[in-house]
C-alpha positions in Angstrom: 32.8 44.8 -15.7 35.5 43.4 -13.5 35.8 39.5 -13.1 34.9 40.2 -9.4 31.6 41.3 -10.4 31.1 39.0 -13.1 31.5 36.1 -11.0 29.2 37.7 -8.2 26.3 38.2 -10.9 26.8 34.8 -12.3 26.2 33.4 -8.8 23.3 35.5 -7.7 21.6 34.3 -11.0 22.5 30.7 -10.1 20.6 31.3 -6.4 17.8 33.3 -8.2 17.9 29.8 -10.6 17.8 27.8 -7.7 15.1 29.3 -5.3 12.9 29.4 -8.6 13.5 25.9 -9.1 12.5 24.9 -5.3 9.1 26.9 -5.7 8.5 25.6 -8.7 9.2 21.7 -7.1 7.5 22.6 -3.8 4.1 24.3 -5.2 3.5 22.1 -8.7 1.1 19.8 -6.9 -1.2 22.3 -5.0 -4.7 21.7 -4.2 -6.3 24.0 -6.3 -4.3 21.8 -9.3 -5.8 19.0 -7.9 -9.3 20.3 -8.5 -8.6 21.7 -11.3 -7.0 18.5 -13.2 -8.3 16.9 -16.6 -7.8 15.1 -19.5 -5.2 17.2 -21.9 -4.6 14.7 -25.1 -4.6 11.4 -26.5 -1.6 9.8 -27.7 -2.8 7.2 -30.4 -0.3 4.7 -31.8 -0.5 2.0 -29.9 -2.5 -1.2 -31.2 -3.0 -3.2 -27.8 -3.2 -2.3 -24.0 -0.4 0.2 -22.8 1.2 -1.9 -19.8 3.6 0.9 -18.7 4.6 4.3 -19.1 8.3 6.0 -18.0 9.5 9.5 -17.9 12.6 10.4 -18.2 15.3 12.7 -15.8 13.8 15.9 -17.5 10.4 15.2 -18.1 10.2 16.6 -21.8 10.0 12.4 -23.2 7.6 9.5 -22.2 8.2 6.2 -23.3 5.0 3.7 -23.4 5.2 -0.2 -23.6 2.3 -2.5 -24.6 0.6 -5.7 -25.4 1.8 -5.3 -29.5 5.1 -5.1 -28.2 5.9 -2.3 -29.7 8.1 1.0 -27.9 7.0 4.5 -28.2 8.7 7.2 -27.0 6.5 10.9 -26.9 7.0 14.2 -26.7 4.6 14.9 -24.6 4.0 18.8 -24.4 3.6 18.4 -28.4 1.3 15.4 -27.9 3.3 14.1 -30.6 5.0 10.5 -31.6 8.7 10.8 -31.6 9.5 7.0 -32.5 8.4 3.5 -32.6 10.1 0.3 -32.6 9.1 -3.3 -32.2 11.1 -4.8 -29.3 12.0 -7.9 -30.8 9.4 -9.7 -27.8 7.3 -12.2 -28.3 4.8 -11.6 -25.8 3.0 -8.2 -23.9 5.7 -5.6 -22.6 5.2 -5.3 -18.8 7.9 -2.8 -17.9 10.0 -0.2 -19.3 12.8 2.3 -18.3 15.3 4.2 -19.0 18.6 3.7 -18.0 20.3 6.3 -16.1 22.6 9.0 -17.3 22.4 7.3 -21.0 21.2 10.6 -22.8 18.1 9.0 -23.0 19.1 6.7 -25.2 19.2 3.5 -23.2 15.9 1.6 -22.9 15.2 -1.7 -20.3 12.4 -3.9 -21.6 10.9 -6.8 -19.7 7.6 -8.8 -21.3 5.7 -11.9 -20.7 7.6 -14.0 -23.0 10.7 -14.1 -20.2 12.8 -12.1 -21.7 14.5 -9.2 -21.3 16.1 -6.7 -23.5 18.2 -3.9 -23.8 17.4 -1.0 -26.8 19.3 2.1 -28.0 16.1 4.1 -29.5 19.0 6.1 -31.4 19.3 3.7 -33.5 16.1 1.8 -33.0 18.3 -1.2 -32.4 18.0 -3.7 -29.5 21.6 -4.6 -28.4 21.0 -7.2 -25.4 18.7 -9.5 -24.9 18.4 -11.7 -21.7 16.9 -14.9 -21.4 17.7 -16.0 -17.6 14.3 -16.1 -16.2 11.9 -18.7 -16.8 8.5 -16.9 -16.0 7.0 -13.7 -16.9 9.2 -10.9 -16.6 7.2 -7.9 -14.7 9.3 -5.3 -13.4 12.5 -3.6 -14.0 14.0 -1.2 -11.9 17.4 1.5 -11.7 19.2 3.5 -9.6 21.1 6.6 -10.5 24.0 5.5 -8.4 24.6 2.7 -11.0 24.3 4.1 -14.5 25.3 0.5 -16.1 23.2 -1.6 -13.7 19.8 -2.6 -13.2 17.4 -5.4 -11.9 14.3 -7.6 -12.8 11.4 -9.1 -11.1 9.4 -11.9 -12.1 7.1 -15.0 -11.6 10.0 -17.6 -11.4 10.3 -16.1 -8.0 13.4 -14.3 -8.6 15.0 -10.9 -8.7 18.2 -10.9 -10.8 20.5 -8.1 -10.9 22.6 -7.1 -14.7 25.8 -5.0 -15.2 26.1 -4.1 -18.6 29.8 -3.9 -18.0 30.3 -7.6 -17.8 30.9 -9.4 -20.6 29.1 -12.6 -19.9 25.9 -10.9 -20.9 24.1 -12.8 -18.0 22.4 -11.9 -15.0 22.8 -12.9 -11.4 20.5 -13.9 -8.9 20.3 -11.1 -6.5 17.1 -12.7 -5.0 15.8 -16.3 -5.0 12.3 -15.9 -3.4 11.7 -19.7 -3.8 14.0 -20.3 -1.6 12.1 -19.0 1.4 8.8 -19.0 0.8 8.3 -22.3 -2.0 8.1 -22.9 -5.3 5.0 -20.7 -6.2 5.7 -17.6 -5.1 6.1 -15.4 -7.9 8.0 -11.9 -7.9 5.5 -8.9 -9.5 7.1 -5.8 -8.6 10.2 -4.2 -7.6 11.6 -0.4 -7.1 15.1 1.2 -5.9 15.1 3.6 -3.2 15.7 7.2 -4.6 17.8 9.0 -1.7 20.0 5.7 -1.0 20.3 3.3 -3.9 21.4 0.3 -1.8 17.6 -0.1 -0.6 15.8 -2.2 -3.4 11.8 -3.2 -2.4 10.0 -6.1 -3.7 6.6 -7.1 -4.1 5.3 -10.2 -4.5 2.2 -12.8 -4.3 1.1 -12.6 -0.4 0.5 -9.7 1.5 4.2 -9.5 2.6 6.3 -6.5 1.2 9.9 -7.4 1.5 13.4 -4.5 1.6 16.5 -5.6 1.2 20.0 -4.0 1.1 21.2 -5.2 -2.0 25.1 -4.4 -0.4 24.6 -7.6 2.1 23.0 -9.5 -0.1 25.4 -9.4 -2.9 28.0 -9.7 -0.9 26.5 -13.0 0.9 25.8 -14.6 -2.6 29.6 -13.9 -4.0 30.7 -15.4 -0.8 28.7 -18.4 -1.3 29.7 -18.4 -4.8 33.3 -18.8 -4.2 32.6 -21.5 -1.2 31.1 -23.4 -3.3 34.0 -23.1 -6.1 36.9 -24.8 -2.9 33.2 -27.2 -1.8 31.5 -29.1 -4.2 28.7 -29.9 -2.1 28.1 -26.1 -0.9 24.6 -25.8 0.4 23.3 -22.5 -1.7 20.2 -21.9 0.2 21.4 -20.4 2.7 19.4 -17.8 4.7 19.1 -14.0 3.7 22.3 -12.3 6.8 20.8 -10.5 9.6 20.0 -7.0 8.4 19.6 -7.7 4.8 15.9 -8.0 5.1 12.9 -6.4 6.6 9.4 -7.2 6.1 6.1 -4.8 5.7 3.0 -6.2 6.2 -0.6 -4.8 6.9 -1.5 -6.5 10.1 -4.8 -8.0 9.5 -3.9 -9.5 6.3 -2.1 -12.6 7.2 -4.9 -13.6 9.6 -7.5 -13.1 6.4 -5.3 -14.7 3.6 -6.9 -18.2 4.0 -10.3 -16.4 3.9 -9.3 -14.7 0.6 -7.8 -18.0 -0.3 -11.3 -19.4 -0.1 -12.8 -16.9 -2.3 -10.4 -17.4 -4.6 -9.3 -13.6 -3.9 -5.6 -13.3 -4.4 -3.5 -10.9 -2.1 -0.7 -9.7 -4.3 1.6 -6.5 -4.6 0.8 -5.1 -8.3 3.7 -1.8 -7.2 5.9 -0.8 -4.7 7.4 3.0 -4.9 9.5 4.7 -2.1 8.6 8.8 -1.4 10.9 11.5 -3.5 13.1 11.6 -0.2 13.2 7.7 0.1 11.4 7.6 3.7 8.3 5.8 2.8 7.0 3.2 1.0 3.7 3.0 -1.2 2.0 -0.6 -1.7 -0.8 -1.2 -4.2 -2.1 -4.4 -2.4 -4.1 -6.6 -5.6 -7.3 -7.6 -3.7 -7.3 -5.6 -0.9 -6.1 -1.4 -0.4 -3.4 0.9 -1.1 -0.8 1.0 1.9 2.0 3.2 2.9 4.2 2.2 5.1 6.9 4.8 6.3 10.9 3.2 6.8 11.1 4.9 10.2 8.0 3.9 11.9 8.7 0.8 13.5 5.3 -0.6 15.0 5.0 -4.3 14.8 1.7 -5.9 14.0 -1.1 -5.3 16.9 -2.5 -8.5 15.4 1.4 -10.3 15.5 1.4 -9.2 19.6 1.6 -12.2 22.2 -1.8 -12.1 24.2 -1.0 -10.7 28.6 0.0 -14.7 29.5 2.9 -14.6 26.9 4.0 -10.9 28.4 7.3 -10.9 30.4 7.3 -10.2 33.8 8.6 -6.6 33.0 5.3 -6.2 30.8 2.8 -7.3 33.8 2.5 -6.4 37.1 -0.5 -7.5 39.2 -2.1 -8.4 36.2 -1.8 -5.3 34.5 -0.2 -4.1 31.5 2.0 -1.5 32.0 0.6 0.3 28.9 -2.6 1.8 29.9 -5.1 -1.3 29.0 -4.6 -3.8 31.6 -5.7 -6.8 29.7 -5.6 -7.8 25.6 -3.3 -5.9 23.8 0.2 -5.1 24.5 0.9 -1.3 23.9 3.9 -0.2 21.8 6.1 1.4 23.7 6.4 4.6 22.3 2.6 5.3 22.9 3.1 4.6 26.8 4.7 8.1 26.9 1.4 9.6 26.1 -0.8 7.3 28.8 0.0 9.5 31.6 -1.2 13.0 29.7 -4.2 14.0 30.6 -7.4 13.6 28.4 -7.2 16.3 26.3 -11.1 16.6 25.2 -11.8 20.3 24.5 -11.4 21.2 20.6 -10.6 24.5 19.5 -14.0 26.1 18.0 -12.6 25.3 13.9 -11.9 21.5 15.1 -15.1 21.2 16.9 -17.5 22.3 14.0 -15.1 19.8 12.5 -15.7 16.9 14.9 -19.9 18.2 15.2 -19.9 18.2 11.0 -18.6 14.6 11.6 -21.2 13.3 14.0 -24.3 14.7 12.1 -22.6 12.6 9.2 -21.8 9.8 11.3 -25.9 10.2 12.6 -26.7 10.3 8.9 -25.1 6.9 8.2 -22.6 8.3 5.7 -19.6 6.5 7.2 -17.1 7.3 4.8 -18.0 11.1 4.9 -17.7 10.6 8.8 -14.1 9.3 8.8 -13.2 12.0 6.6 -14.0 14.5 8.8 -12.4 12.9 11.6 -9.1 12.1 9.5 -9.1 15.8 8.8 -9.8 16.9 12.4 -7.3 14.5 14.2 -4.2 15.7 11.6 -5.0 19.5 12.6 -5.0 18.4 16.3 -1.3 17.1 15.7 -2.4 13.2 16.4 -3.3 14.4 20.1 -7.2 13.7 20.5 -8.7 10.4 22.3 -12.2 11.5 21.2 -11.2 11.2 17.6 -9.9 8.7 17.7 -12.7 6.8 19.4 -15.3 8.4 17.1 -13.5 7.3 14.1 -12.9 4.1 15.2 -17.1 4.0 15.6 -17.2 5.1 11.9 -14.8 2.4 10.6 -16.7 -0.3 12.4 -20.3 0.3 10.9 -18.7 0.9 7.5 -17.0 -2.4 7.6 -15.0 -2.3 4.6 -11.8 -4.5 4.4 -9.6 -3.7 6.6 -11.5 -1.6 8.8 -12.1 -3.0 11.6 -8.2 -3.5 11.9 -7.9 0.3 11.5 -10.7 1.1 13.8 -8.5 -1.6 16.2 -5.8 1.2 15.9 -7.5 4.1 16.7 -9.1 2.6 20.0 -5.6 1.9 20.9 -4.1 5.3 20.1 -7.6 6.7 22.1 -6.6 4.6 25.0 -3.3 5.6 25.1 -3.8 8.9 25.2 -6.8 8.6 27.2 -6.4 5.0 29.4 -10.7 6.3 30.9 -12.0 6.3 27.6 -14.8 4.4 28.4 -16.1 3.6 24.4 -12.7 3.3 23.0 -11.9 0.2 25.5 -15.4 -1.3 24.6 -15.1 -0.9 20.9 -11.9 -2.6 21.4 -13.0 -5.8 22.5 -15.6 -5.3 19.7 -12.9 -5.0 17.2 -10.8 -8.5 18.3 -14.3 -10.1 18.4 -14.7 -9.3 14.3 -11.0 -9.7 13.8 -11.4 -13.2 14.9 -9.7 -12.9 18.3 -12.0 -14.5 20.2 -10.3 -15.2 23.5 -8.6 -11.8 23.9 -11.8 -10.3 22.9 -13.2 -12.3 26.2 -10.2 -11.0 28.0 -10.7 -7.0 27.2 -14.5 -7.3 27.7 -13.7 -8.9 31.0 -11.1 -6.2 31.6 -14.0 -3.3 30.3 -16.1 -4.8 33.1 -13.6 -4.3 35.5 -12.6 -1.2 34.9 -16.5 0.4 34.7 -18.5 -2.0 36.7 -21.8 0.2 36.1 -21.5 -1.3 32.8 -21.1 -4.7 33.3 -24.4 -5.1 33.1 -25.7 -3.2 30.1 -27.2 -4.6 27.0 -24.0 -4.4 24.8 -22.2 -5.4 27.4 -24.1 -9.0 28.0 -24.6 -8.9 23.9 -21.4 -8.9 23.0 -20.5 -11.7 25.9 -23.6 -13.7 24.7 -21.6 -13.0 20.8 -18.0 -14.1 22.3 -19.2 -16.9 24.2 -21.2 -18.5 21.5 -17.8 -18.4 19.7 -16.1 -19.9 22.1 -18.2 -23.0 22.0 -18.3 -23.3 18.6 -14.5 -23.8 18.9 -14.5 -26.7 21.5 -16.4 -28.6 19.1 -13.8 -28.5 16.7 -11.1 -31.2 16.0 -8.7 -28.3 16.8 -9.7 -27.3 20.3 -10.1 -30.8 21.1 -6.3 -31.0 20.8 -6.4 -28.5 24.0 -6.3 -24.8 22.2 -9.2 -22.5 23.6 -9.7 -19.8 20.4 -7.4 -18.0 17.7 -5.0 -16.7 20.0 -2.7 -13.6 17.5 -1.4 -14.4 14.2 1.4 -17.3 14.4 2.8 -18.9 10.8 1.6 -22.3 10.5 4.2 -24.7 10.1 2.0 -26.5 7.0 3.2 -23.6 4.5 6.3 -25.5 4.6 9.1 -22.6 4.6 12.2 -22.2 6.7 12.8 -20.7 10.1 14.5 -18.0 8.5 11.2 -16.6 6.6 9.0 -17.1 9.4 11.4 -15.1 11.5 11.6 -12.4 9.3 7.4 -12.5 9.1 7.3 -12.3 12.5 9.8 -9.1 12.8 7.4 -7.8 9.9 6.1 -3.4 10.6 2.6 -2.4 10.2 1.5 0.0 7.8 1.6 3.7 8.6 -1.6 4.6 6.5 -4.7 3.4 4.3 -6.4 4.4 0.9 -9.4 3.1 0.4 -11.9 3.8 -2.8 -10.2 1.7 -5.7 -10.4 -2.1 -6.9 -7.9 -3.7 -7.8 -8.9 -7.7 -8.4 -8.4 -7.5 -12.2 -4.9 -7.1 -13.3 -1.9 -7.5 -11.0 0.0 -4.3 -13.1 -1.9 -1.7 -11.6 0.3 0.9 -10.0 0.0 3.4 -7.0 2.2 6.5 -6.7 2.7 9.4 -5.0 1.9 12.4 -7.2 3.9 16.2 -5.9 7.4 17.0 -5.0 6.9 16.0 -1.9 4.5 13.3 -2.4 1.4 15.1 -1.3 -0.9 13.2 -2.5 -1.7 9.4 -3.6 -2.5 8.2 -7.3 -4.0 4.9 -7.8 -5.6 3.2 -11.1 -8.9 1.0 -10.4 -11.0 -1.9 -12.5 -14.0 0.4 -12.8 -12.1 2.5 -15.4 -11.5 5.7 -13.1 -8.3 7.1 -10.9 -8.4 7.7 -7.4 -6.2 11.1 -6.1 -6.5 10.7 -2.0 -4.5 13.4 0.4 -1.4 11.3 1.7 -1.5 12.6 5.7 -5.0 12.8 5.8 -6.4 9.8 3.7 -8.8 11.5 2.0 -10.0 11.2 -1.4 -9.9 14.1 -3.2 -11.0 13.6 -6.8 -12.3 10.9 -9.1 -11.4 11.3 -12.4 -12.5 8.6 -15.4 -9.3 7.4 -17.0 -9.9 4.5 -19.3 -12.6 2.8 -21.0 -12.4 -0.2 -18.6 -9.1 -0.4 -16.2 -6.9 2.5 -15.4 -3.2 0.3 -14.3 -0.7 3.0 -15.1 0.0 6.4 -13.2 3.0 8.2 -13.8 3.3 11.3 -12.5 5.8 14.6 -14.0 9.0 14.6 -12.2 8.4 18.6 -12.0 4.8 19.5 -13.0 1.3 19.0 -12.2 1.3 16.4 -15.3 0.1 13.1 -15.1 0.1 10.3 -17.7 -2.2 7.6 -17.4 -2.4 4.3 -19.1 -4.9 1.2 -19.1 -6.9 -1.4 -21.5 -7.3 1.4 -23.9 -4.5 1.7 -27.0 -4.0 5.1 -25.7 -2.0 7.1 -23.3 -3.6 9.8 -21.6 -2.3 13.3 -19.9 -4.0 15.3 -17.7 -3.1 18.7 -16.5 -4.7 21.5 -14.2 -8.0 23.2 -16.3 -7.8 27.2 -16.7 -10.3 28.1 -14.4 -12.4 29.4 -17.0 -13.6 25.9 -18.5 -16.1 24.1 -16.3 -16.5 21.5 -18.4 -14.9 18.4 -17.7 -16.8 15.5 -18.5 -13.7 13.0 -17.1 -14.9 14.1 -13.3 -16.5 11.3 -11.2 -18.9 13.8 -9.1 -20.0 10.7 -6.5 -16.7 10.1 -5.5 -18.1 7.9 -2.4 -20.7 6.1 -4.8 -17.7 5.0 -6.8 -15.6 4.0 -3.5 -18.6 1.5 -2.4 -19.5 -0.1 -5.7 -15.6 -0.9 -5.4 -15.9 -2.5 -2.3 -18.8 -4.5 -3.7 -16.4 -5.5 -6.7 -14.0 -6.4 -4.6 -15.8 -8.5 -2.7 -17.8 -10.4 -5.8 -17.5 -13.5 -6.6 -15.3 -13.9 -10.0 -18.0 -14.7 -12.4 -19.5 -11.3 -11.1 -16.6 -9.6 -11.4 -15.7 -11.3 -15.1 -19.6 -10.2 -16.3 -18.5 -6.6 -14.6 -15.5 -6.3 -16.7 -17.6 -7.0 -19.9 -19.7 -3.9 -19.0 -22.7 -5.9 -17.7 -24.4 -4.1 -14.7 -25.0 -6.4 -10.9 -27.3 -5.9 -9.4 -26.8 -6.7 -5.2 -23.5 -7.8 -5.1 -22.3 -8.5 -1.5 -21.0 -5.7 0.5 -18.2 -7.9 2.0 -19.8 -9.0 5.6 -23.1 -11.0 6.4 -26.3 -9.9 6.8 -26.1 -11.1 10.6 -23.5 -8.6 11.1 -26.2 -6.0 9.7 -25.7 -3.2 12.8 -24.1 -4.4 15.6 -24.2 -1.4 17.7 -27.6 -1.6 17.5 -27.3 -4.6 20.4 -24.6 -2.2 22.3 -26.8 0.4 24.0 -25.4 3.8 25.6 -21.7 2.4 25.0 -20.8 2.6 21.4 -24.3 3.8 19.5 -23.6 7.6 19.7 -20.1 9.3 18.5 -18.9 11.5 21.4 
């Protein structure tokens, strides 16, 4: 064979190589896997809770880290123990990885007893150790790019950064979070952007996620560094530069931190994880949901947006918005585009069983089912359907879980802008900002609804809701605070009495809302419990919970897909196969566990969680019980009526709002 046709075979097997590769990367997560997924083996060895689990490049070796501070590295298609070392810790093992491009040899431990070391499991030899932080180390991350570096996160409120290069043998601060947002904030979880390394996340106590690009930063601090060498007196707290930071928030959360605060429910990031092509970002919010919040959408806070009298002139003309809803909110701009469509209400026949199978749940009270239906209807229309959107935002409200009424806010926004008539949408709206809190611009868009449809003005929900709104109101001027001249809540502004610098509260204020939701899994218990997305391209959503299961949702739609019961009592630890349908899972329990699609012959899989909605609202309930509830919980004693998270005066409130929001359209 001549060398011409020798190198043409060699590269049509390297494209054959290839396009079996992609196939295999694009359909390893399908649905059908999904629903076919169980428990595979248990990997005994450890002696105390397994804190965190890391694959490597490959995939053929998983390395565990745990409470007896021991290392284990697996192979884990042989369900076998390849090694074990103690880590020279003194304390639980929070994070492992392995560095990149080491031959797997290269381990990164952090642990609760501050330190952090560095181990080649060749030898079974740890050959740095670190002791710059003065709080529990949580987090360590790496990035491909940098083969020799990698960075820490913990609950001194700092991020430092490590070149194994240097031969100090010290860390630098990348990050000082203390010096923005006070002395208690402490740093929990961290994570490098996969397609562009520059891009670290961070996670931390409050519901703010924070980016940074770790260029301009580390390039500000060595400036400041060598100022301070020619000025003695250098002031070293200077701000994070303009375009070093942005901040991710979901938009109701700021408004209910003091609420949380009061029962003693603490907002906290437990992980933060960008998508396989580095465009979104996944939040596991400790007391509250799962977020995602995707790098390119750029939607600020409804909650964060100035009520009409703050509006420039550009934004109001004869007293009307320019974006479709003449009063209350201020529209982003890139839904005004759609105002001026026309309603598009007919459904196709498949989407309007869809929508009819969603009302008959929706009249059967089963919310969740409802909004499921919905999700799935209005991400085959293409995002393009008021009356979804409306009818969803219906279900959302009389579910009332945390953080619904925000998202049923949302919908009746994205209904009114593609539909500015939509009669139930724009009273629902003011319905929404009424239970948010917003009490004066809820007075301002009923006002406006009345306007708008005067043969309603007059209704029962109408006068309800005013009666509800107004009865507010006065409640407020009898405060100390409205007797200083301010007539409600107006939207979310820092308070000056947390004490932290123009700088932060800027950056809060610039802050993007969340993209998309999970709801189903509680997560008050540990603040370790990860969320991540499971397929090549991140199909679908894993989250651990308290209750001792694992929660699989459908990323675009939002809907929970299987329940599967992964620990004994708390499931923190999800770490999906780079390139299978492999999962390993990791909790209270001395065990690691891997799951893996069923052959369709074996129907018996005793790990399934059949009630899948039963276990999403005994979460909510745990959630939102008090913490000698939730302790007794955790010791496997059984509550009996825990709160559902809302008053029994808010029992039905569209019970009060006649023809306008009872019935789904």
């Amino acid at each position: 064979m001549s060398q011409r046709n020798i190198a043409a075979d060699l590269l049509n097997r390297k494209i054959r190589e290839n396009r079996a590769l992609s196939f295999q990367r694009h359909y390893h997560v399908t649905d059908p896997f999904i629903k076919r997924l169980g428990l595979e083996a248990e990997l005994q060895g450890h002696s105390g809770c397994v804190n965190c689990l890391e694959w490597n490049e490959k995939g053929d070796i998983l390395a565990s880290g745990s409470d007896d501070q021991h290392v284990m590295v697996w192979d884990p298609f042989r369900h076998r123990k390849l090694m074990s070392m103690h880590t020279g810790h003194a304390a639980n093992i929070f994070s492992v990885k392995f560095l990149p491009h080491s031959g797997d040899r290269i381990l990164v431990t952090g642990a609760a007893d501050t330190k952090v070391h560095v181990h080649d499991v060749t030898v079974q030899e740890t050959i740095h150790m670190f002791s710059d932080h003065t709080n529990r180390v949580k987090r360590i991350a790496t990035a491909p790019m940098w083969p020799n570096m990698f960075w820490s996160a913990a609950e001194d409120g700092i991020i430092r950064q490590y070149d194994l290069r240097e031969s100090s043998k010290r860390s630098d601060v990348l990050i000082d979070l203390t010096e923005y947002c006070g002395q208690l904030v402490e740093a929990k979880c961290l994570a490098v952007n996969p397609r562009d390394n520059n891009y670290l996340a961070v996670g931390a106590n409050g519901p703010f996620v924070r980016l940074y690009d770790i260029r301009m930063i580390h390039n500000h601090r060595k400036a400041l560094s060598q100022s301070a060498e020619v000025h003695t007196f250098c002031d070293k707290t200077k701000p994070i530069p303009d375009g070093a930071g942005q901040y991710y928030v979901a938009g109701h959360l700021p408004v209910k931190l003091p609420d949380y605060n009061n029962r003693l429910r603490v907002l906290v990031a437990t992980y933060v994880t960008f998508s396989p092509d580095g465009t979104e970002l996944l939040v596991n919010m400790g007391g509250e949901q799962v977020y995602l919040f995707d790098l390119t959408f750029t939607q600020r806070p409804y909650t964060f947006l100035l009520p009409k009298k703050c509006h420039s002139s550009t934004e109001v003309q004869n007293g009307k918005t320019t974006n479709g809803v003449s009063n209350g909110i201020h529209l982003p701009v890139n839904c005004l585009k759609l105002a001026n469509n026309k309603p598009c209400s007919e459904l196709p026949p498949h989407l309007e069983r869809i929508k009819q199978q969603a009302n008959d749940a929706f009249a059967r009270q089963q919310w969740t089912q409802a909004i499921q239906l919905y999700s799935l209807g209005i991400h085959t229309t293409g995002q393009s359907n008021a009356m979804l959107y409306g009818n969803r935002a219906a279900a959302y409200m009389k579910r009332k879980w945390d953080g619904d009424h925000y998202d049923a806010l949302r919908d009746c926004l994205k209904a009114l802008s593609l539909n500015p008539a939509h009669l139930k949408a724009h009273f629902r709206l003011a319905r929404c900002l009424f239970e948010l809190k917003y009490v004066a611009e809820a007075l301002e868009c009923l006002d406006d609804f009345k306007g708008k449809f005067p043969e309603q003005a007059h209704s029962s929900a109408c006068s309800a809701l005013d009666k509800d709104i107004k009865a507010a109101l006065f409640s407020k001027n009898d405060s100390v605070d409205e007797k200083k001249g301010s007539s409600s809540i107006r939207f979310h502004s820092f308070s000056r009495k947390e004490s932290i610098p123009e700088d932060e509260v800027i950056l809060r204020e610039r802050s993007f809302d969340y993209k998309h939701r999970y709801c189903g899994h509680c997560n008050t218990t540990t603040d370790i419990k990860e969320a991540n997305f499971f397929g090549s391209k991140g199909q679908y959503i894993v989250s651990g919970s308290d209750d001792g299961s694992f929660f699989i949702w459908e990323k675009e739609t939002t809907n929970l897909v299987r329940v599967l019961q992964g620990d004994e009592s708390i499931v923190n630890c999800l770490q999906p196969h780079p390139s299978y349908c492999y999962l390993a899972t990791s909790g209270i329990d001395p065990v690691v566990r891997l799951w893996s699609p069923r052959p369709e012959t074996d129907s018996e899989n005793g790990r399934v969680v059949e009630d899948m909605e039963g276990a999403s609202q005994a979460n909510q309930r745990r959630m939102n019980a008090d913490p000698l509830e939730v302790m007794l919980l955790n010791m496997g004693y059984r509550i009996t009526g825990l709160s559902s998270g809302h008053d029994a005066s808010d029992e039905d409130e569209d019970n009060t709002e006649g023809q306008v929001q009872c019935r789904t359209s």
